[in-house]
C-alpha positions as CSV (number, residue, x, y, z in Angstrom):
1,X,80.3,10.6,-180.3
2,X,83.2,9.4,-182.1
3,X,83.0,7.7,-185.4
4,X,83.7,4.7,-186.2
5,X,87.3,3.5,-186.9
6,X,88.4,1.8,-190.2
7,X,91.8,3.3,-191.3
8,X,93.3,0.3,-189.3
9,X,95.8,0.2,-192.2
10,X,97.1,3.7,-191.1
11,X,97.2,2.8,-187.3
12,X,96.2,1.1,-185.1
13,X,95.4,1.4,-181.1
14,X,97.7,0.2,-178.5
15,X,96.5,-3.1,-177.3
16,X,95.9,-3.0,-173.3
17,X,98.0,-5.8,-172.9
18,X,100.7,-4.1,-175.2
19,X,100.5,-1.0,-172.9
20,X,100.8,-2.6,-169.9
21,X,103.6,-5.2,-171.1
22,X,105.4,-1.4,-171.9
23,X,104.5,0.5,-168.9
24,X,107.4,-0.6,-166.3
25,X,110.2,0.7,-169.2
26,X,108.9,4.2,-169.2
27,X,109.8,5.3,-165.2
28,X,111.0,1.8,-163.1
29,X,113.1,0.0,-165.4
30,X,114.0,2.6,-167.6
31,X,118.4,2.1,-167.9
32,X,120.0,2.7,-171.5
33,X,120.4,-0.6,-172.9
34,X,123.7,0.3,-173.9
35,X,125.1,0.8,-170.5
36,X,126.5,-2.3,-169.8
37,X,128.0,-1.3,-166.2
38,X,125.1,-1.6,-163.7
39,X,121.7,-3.2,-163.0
40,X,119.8,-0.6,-165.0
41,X,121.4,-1.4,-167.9
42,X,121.5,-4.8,-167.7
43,X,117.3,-5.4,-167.3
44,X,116.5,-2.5,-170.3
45,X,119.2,-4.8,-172.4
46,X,117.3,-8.0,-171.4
47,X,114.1,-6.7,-172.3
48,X,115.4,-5.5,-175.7
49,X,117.0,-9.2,-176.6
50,X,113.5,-10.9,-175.4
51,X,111.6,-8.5,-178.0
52,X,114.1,-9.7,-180.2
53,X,113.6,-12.9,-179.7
54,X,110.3,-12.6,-180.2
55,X,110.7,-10.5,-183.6
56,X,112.6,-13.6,-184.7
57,X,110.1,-16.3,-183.4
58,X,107.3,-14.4,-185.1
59,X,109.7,-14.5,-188.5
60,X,111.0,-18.1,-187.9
61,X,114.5,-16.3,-188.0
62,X,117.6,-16.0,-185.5
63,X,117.6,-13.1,-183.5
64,X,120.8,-11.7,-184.3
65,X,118.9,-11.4,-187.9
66,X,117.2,-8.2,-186.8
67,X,118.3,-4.5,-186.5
68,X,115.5,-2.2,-184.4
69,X,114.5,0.7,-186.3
70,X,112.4,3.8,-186.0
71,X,110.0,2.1,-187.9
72,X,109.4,0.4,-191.3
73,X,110.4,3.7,-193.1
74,X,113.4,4.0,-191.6
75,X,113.9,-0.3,-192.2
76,X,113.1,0.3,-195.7
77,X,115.5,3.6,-196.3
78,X,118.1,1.8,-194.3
79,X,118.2,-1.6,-196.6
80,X,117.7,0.1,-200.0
81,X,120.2,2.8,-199.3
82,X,122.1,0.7,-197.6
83,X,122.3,-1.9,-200.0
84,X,123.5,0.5,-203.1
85,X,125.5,1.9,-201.1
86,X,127.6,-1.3,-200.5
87,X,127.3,-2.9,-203.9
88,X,127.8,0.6,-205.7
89,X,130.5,-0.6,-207.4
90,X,129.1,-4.1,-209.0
91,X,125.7,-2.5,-209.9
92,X,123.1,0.5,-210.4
93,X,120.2,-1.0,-211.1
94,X,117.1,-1.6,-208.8
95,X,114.1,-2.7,-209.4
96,X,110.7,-2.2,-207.8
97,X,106.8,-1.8,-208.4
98,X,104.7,1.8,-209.0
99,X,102.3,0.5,-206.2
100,X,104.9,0.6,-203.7
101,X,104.4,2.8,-200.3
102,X,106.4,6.2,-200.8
103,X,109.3,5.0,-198.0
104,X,109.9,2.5,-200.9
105,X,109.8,4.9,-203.8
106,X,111.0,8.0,-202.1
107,X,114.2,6.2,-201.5
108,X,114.3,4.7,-205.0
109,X,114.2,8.4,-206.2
110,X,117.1,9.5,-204.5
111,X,119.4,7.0,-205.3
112,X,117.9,8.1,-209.3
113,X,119.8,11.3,-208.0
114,X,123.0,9.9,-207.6
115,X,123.2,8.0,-210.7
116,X,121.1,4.7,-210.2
117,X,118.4,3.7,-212.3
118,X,115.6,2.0,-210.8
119,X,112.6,0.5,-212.6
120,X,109.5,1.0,-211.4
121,X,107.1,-2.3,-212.7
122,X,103.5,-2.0,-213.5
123,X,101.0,-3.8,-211.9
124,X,98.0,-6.0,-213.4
125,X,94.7,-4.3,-213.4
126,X,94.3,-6.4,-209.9
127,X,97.2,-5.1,-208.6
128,X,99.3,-7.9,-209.0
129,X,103.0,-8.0,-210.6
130,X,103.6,-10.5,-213.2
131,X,106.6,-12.8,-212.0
132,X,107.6,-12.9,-216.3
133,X,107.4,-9.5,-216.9
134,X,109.7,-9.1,-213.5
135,X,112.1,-11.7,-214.6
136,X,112.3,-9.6,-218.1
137,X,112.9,-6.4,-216.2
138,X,116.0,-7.1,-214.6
139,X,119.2,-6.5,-215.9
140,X,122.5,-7.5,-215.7
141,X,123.8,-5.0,-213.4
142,X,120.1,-5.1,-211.1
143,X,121.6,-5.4,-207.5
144,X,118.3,-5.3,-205.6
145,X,114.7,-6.1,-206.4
146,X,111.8,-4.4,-203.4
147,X,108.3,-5.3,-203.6
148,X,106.5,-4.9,-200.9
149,X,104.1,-8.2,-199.5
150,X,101.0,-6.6,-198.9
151,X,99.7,-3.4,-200.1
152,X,99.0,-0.7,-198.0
153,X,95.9,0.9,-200.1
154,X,94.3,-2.2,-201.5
155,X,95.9,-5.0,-199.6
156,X,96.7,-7.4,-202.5
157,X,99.7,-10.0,-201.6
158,X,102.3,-10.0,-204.1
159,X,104.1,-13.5,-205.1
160,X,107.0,-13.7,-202.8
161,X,108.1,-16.9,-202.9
162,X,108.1,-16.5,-206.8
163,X,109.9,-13.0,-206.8
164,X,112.6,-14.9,-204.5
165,X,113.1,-17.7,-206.3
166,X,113.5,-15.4,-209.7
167,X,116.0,-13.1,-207.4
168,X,117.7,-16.4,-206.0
169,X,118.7,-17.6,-209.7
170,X,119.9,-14.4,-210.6
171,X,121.7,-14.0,-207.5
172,X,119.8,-10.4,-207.3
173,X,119.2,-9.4,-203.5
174,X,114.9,-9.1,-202.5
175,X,113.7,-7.0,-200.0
176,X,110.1,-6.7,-199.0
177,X,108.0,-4.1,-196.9
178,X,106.3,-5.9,-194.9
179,X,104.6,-3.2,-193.1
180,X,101.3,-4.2,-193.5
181,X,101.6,-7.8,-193.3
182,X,103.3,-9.1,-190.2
183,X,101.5,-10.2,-187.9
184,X,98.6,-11.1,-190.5
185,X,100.0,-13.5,-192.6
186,X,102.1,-16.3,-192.9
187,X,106.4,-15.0,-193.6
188,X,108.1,-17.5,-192.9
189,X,111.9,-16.7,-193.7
190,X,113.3,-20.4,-193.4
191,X,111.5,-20.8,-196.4
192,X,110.4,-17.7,-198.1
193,X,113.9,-16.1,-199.9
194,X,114.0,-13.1,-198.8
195,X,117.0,-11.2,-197.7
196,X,115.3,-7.7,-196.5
197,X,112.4,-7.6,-194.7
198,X,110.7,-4.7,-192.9
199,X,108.4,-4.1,-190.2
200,X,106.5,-1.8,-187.7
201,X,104.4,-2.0,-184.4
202,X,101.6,0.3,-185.1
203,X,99.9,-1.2,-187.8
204,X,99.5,-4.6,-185.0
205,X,98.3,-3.0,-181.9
206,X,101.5,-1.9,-181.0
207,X,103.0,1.8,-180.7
208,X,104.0,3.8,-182.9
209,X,107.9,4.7,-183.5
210,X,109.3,1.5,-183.5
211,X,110.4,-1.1,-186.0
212,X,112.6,-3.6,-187.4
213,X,114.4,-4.9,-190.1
214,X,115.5,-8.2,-190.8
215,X,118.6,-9.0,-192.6
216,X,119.7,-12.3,-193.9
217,X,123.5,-13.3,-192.8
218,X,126.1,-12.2,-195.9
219,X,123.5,-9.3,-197.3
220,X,126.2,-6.6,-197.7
221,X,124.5,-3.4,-196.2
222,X,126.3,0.1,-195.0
223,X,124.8,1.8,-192.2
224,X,122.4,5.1,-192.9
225,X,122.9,5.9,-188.9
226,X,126.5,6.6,-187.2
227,X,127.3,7.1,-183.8
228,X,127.2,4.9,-180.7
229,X,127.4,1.3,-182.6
230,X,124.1,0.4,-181.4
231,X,122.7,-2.4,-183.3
232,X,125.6,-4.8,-184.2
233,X,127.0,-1.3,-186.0
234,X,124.0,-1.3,-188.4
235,X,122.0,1.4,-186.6
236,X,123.4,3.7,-184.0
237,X,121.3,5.7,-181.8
238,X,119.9,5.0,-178.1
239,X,116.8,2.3,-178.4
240,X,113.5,3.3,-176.9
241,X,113.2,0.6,-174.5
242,X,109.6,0.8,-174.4
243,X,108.9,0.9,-177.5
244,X,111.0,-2.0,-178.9
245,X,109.2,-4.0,-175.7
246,X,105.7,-2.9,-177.0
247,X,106.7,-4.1,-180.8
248,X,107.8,-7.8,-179.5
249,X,104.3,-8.0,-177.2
250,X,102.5,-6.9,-180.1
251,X,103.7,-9.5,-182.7
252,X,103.8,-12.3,-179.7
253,X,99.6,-11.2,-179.6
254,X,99.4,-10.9,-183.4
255,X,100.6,-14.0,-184.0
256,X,98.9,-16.0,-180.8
257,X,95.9,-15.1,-182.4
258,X,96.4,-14.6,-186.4
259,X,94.2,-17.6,-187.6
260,X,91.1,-16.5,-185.5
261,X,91.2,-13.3,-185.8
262,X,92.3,-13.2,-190.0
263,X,89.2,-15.3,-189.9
264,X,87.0,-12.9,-188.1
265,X,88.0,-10.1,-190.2
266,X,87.1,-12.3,-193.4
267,X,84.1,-12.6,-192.0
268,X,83.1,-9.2,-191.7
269,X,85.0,-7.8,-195.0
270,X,82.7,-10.4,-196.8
271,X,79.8,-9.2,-195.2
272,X,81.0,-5.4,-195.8
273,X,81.7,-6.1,-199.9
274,X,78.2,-8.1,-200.0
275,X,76.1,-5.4,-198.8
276,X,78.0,-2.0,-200.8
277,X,77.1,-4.5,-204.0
278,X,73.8,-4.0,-203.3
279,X,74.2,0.0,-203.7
280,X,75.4,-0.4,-207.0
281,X,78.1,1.2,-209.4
282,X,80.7,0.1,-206.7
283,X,83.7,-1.4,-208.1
284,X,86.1,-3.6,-206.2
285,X,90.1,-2.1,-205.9
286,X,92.3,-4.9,-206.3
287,X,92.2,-8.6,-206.2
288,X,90.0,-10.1,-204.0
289,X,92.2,-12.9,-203.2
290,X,95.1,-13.0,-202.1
291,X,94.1,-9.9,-200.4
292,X,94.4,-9.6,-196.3
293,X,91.6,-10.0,-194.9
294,X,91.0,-6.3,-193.4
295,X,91.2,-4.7,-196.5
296,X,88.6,-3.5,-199.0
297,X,89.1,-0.6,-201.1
298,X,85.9,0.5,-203.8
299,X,85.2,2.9,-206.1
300,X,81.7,4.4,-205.7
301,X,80.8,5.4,-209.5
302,X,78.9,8.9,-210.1
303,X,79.8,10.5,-206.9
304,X,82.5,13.5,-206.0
305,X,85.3,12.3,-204.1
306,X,85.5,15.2,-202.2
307,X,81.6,15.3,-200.9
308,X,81.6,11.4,-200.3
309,X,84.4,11.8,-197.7
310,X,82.7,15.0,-196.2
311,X,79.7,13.2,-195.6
312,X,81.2,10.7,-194.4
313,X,83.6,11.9,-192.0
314,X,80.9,12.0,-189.0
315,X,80.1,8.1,-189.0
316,X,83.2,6.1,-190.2
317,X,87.1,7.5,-190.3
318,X,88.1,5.7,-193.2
319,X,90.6,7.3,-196.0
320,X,91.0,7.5,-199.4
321,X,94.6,6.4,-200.3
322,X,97.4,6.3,-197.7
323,X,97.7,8.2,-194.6
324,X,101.3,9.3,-196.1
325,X,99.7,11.2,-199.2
326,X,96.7,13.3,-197.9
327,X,95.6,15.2,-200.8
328,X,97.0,13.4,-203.8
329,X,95.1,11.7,-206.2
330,X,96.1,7.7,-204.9
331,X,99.2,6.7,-207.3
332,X,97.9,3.1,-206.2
333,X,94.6,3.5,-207.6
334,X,95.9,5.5,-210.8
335,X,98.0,2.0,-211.3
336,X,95.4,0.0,-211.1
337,X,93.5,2.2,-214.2
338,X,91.5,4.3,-212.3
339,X,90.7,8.3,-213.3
340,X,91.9,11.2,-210.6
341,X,88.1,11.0,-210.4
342,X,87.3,7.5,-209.7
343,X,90.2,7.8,-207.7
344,X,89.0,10.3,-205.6
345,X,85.5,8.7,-205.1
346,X,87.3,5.6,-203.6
347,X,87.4,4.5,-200.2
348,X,89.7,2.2,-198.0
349,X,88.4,0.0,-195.1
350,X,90.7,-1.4,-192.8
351,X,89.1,-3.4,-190.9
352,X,90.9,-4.5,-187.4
353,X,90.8,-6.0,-184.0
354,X,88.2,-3.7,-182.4
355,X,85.7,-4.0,-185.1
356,X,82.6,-5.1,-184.8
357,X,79.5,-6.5,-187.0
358,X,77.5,-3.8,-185.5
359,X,79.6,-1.1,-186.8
360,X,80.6,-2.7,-190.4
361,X,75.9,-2.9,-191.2
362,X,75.9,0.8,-189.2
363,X,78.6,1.8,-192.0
364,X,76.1,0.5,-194.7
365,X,73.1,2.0,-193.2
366,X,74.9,5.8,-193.7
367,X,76.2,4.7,-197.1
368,X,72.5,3.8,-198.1
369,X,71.2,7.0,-197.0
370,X,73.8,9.5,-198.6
371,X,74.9,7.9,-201.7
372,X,71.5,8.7,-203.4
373,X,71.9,12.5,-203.1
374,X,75.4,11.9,-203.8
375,X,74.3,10.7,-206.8
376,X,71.7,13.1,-208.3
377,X,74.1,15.8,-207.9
378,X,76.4,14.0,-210.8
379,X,74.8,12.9,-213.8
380,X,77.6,11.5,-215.6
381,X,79.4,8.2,-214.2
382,X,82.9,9.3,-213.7
């Protein structure tokens, strides 16, 4: 028997209808978008502007605002890179947040390389980045401010619409990874200011390998990609047809059914958070609001980090950080205060659309009967 899944923040399944929304692009319909000459081309190119179209819709943005992408790691390499590479000569600095995913701060660290500086903000003890402190940190040369809109360990919301409107005075360009929160909670970019924003299918029931990024009309940017021209000239290569149609049916569902389903998951998070109380010495990761609602991420107290996983590996797939930094200590969690050790001893929950009530209190049941030996093997509280 399986266990159960909660690393929904890793991945997520393919939604049915996703798959079968998909499955005509893979062997009938499956022209090169890009080959404007014949009757092949022409239905893979409609289906690719309809996904856009509904990449937009779900953004309350224009279509032509948004460049496909590999995914959100590739959106979020393509507008920090691409942004210093076309203001290079009006500024150096960036600035962005030590919680931030590593396709945010990977980036950041090679454009340190070439001769950048890039500030990386702390975080409050709840995860949350102080607007002030962020309006002291930029500088007079800062050409791009990224902090991302949900977190992917402990799925605190930043203050975008503050961050923008800091950016917006200074005339300082925003980008925000977005990763994890399309799809889950309101973005709105008629009225949010944000000039970046990226995305991917897989965390919303759609496939993997596909993303997008949106860019606001005037944001300078310089292509990471050459080749064909695909993409307006922002990203060449061939689209995956299939994919990009899986992405726009995935958002179209996400968003259809956001408010009952956000609620649903609220539900059960609550229920998860009230019954790991009752085990006590479990402390909460991150602010509990704004938070999304399929995150939880807690420290168990006087455990090993190593042994809790292990035992729990059988019942529950869950992680300990993100799926992009297996065996390191959680730099999130290390921001937030936490030891290597409490840090270690922590576990995610991302809860999603296939979870159930039955599997949440079967999750608490195990937890009840292996933190206790978990327990007497450490006698200090780490």
């Amino acid at each position: 028997m399986r266990p159960i899944y909660l690393d929904y923040h890793a991945t997520s399944p393919v939604d049915e209808r996703v798959w079968q929304a998909m499955m005509p692009y893979w062997r009938e319909m499956f022209g090169n978008p890009a080959s404007r000459g014949h009757s092949y081309g022409w239905e893979a190119q409609a289906a690719v502007e309809l996904a856009r179209e509904q990449v937009a819709a779900s953004l309350n943005t224009t279509p032509e605002r948004i460049i496909f992408t590999s995914g959100a790691t590739e959106a979020n390499n393509l507008a920090i890179k691409g942004v210093a590479a076309a203001l290079y000569g009006h500024g150096r600095h960036i600035l962005t947040v030590q919680t931030e995913h590593r396709a945010v701060l990977e980036p950041c660290a090679y454009l340190e390389s070439l001769g950048f500086r890039v500030t990386y903000l702390p975080v409050a003890a709840d995860g949350l980045v102080d607007v002030e402190h962020l309006r002291a940190a930029l500088q007079p040369d800062t050409i791009l401010v990224s902090v991302m809109a949900a977190n992917n360990e402990i799925g605190v919301q930043q203050p975008l619409a503050a961050i923008g409107a800091v950016c917006r005075e200074r005339g300082i360009l925003f980008h925000t990874d977005a990763a994890q929160a399309v799809g889950k909670i309101p973005l709105d970019l008629q009225a949010l200011p944000i000039d970046l924003l990226s995305l991917t299918a897989h965390k919303i029931g759609g496939p993997k390998g596909v993303g997008a990024l949106f860019v606001r009309r005037s944001v300078p940017l310089v292509p990471q990609l050459h080749g064909g021209g695909q993409e307006q000239g922002w990203r060449a290569g061939t689209l995956a047809v299939p994919l990009v149609v899986g992405l726009g049916a995935a958002l179209t569902l996400a968003m259809a059914e956001r408010e009952r389903e956000q609620a649903r998951l609220l539900a059960l998070r609550t229920h998860l958070w009230q019954e790991l109380q009752k085990l006590e010495d479990v402390l909460l990761n991150g602010a509990w609001s704004p938070r999304l609602a399929g995150n939880l991420n807690v420290t168990f107290l006087g455990v090993n980090g190593a042994e809790l996983h292990r035992q729990l590996q059988p019942v529950v797939a869950v992680s300990s950080g993100s799926a992009c930094s297996t065996g390191q200590p959680s730099h999130v969690l290390r921001a937030l205060g936490r030891s290597a050790a409490q840090a270690a001893s922590s576990v995610r929950f991302g809860l999603g659309r296939g979870t159930t009530e039955a599997e949440i209190q079967q999750v608490v049941n195990h937890l009840q009967e292996i933190l206790p030996g978990l327990r007497q093997k450490s006698y200090i509280k780490t």
